[in-house]
N, C-alpha and C positions, 0 to 999 in steps of 0.2 A: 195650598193653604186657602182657607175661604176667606172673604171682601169684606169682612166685620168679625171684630173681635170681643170677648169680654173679658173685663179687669174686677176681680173681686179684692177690696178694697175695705180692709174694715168690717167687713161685713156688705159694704154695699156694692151693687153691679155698676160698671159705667162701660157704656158701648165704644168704641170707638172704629175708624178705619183702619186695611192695610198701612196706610202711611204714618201711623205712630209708632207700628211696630218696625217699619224701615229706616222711622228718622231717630231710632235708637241702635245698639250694636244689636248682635244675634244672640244677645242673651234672652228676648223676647221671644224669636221664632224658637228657638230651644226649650224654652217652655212650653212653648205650644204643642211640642210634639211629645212634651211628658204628661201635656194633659192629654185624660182620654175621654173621647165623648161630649166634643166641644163644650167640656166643661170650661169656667170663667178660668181667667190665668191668675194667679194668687201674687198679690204683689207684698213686698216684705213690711212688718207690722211700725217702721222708723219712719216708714213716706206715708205721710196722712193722705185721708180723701183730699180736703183741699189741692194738695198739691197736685194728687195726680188730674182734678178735675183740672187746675188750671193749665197742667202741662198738653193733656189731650186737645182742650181748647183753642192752646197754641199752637199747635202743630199741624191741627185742623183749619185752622184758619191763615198757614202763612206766619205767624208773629214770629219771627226770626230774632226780631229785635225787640221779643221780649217788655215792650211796651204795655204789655197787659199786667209787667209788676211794679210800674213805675214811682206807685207810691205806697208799695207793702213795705215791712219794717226789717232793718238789717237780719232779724234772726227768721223772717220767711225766706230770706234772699238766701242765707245762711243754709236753712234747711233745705231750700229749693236747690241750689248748688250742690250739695250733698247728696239729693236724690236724683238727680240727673248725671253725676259721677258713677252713682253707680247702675243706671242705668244705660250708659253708653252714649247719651245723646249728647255727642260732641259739640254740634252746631250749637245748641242752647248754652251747652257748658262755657267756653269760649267768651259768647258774648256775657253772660251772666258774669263770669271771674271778671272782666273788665267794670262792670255796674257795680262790681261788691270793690272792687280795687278804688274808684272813685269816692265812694261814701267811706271810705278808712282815715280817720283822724286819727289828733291825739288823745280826746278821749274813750275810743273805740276798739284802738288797735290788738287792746290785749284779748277783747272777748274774740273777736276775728281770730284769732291765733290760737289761742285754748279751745274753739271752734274747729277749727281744721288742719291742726299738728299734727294727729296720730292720723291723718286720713293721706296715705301715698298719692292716688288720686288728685290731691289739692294743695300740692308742694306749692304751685307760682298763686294760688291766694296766701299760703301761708309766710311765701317769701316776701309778697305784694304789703303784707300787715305789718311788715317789723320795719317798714320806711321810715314811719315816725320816730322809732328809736333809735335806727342807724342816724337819722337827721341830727336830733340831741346828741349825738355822740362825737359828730362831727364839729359840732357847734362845741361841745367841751375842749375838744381836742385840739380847736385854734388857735394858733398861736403858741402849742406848747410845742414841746420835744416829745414829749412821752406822757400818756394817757396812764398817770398812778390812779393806784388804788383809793388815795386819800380824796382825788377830785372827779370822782368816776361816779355817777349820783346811781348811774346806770345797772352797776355791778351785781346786784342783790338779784334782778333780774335774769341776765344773760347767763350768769355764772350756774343757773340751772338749770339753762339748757341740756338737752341730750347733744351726744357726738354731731348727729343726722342735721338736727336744729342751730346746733351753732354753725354748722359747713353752711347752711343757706344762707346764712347772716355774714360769713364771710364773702359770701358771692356778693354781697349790696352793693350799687356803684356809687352812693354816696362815699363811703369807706374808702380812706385810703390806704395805701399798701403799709406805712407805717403805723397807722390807728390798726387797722385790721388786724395786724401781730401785737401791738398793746393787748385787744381783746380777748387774742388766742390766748396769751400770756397770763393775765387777767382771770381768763378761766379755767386754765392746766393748774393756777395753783389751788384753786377749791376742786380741781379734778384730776388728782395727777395719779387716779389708779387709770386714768384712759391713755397710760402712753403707749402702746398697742395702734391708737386709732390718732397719733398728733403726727405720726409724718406725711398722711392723708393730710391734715387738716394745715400741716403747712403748706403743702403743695400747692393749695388753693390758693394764697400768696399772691402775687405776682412779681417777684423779688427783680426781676430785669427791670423793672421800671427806677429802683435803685440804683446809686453811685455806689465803688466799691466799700468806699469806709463808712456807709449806712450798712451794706450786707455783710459786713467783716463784725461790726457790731453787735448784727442779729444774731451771727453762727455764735459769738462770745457768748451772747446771752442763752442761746439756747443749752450751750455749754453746762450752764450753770444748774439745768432744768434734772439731770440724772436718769436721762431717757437709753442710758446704756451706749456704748461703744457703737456698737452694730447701728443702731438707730443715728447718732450723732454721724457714724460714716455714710448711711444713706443721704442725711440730711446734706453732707458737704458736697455730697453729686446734685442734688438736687439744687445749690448752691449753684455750683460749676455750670449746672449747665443753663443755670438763669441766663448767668455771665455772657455763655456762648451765645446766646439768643438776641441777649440785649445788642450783641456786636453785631450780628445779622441783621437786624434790624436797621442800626443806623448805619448798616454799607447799603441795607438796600433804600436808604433813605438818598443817601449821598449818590447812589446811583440813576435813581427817578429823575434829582436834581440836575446831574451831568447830561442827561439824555433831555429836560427841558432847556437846559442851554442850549446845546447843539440845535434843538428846534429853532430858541430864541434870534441865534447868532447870525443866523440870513437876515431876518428881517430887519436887525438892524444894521446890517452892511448896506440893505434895500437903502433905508432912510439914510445912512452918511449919505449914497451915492446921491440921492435926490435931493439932498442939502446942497450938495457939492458943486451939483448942475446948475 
């Protein structure tokens, strides 16, 4: 491969090194070998000049840290993240989703999201953007038993999520195990042709962190939902074997314990004796 490359861009050339096309995947050297005639390398008509002149700039120079976008506006960050996705330039990526993760409020989070939902590539910005709502949710939900429909301000929104979208909002660690199944609940009933895709989306759960007559509760309720025989008997293993986990758990809790006793227990026979003396 030769020591200079060209990016046709819009129409326009920008020169650049070896090292732009190395500090992205091999989807740039791949190009280069389907162009013929060191012709420029065509880049796709979503990633503007701008962009790509800033990104060469970077990479050229070291900026790792991205400090050359420090005061562009959420939707250059936005598209620049988007263009380095699919570009492969992981290292940029990485720091970038971090810089876009910081600037997510409440009044922001939604463009961030309709932004980068349908894009696989940008799952942990899209999970990064739904903070602010998992927050409020958690905030509605204290103090109560159960997250109704009547007090849920939230609902109008979630509830149109996709399958893919609601699973990553169950993943939020604001969320707790019982809100979490409010939400599922919450949204199987504006969605209940998706019960194909809800014993996926209980799984995600983490039902062991439950006592048994909070999980005896759930499986009641889920009862109620008409997900079929077969589905409600996956669900009860899936139950089971919260159970069995949860139990694991706290023996290997009460084991760790037993075994810092025995550590503990000389030293203090040390000190009776040195009392004693």
């Amino acid at each position: 491969f030769p020591p200079s490359f060209t990016l046709l861009v819009h129409g326009k050339l920008i020169h650049c090194s070896r090292r732009v096309m190395t500090a992205c995947s091999s989807l740039f050297l791949d190009m280069v070998e389907l162009v013929e005639d060191n012709n420029p390398i065509p880049i796709p008509a979503f990633i503007s000049l701008q962009i790509m002149l800033d990104l060469v700039e970077m990479v050229e120079k070291d900026d790792w840290e991205c400090a050359h976008l420090i005061l562009v506006s959420l939707e250059y960050l936005l598209d620049f993240l988007i263009a380095v996705d699919f570009l492969g330039c992981e290292r940029l990526k990485s720091v970038l989703e971090e810089i876009v993760k910081k600037k997510i409020t409440e009044s922001n989070w939604k463009k961030v999201f309709h932004y980068t939902k349908n894009i696989p590539g940008l799952v942990n910005t899209t999970k990064n953007s739904m903070s602010p709502i998992c927050t409020r949710l958690a905030e509605l939900a204290k103090g109560k038993d159960s997250l109704s429909l009547e007090c849920d301000s939230c609902q109008q929104e979630y509830t149109k999520y996709s399958t893919s979208t609601l699973k990553l909002m169950l993943k939020n660690d604001n969320l707790g195990v019982w809100l979490k199944f409010d939400i599922l609940r919450n949204w199987f009933f504006e969605n209940s042709e998706a019960k194909g895709e809800i014993l996926s989306m209980l799984k995600i759960i983490q039902f062991k962190e439950l006592e048994d007559s909070k999980v005896e509760e759930i499986r009641s309720e889920v009862k109620t939902w008409d997900i079929g025989e077969e589905l409600e008997n996956s669900f009860k293993e899936v139950i089971e074997t919260a159970k069995k986990e949860r139990e694991l758990d706290r023996e290997r809790v009460r084991m760790e314990w037993r075994e810092k006793r025995k550590l503990f227990r000389p030293r203090m026979n040390g000190l009776v004796l040195l009392v004693n003396f």
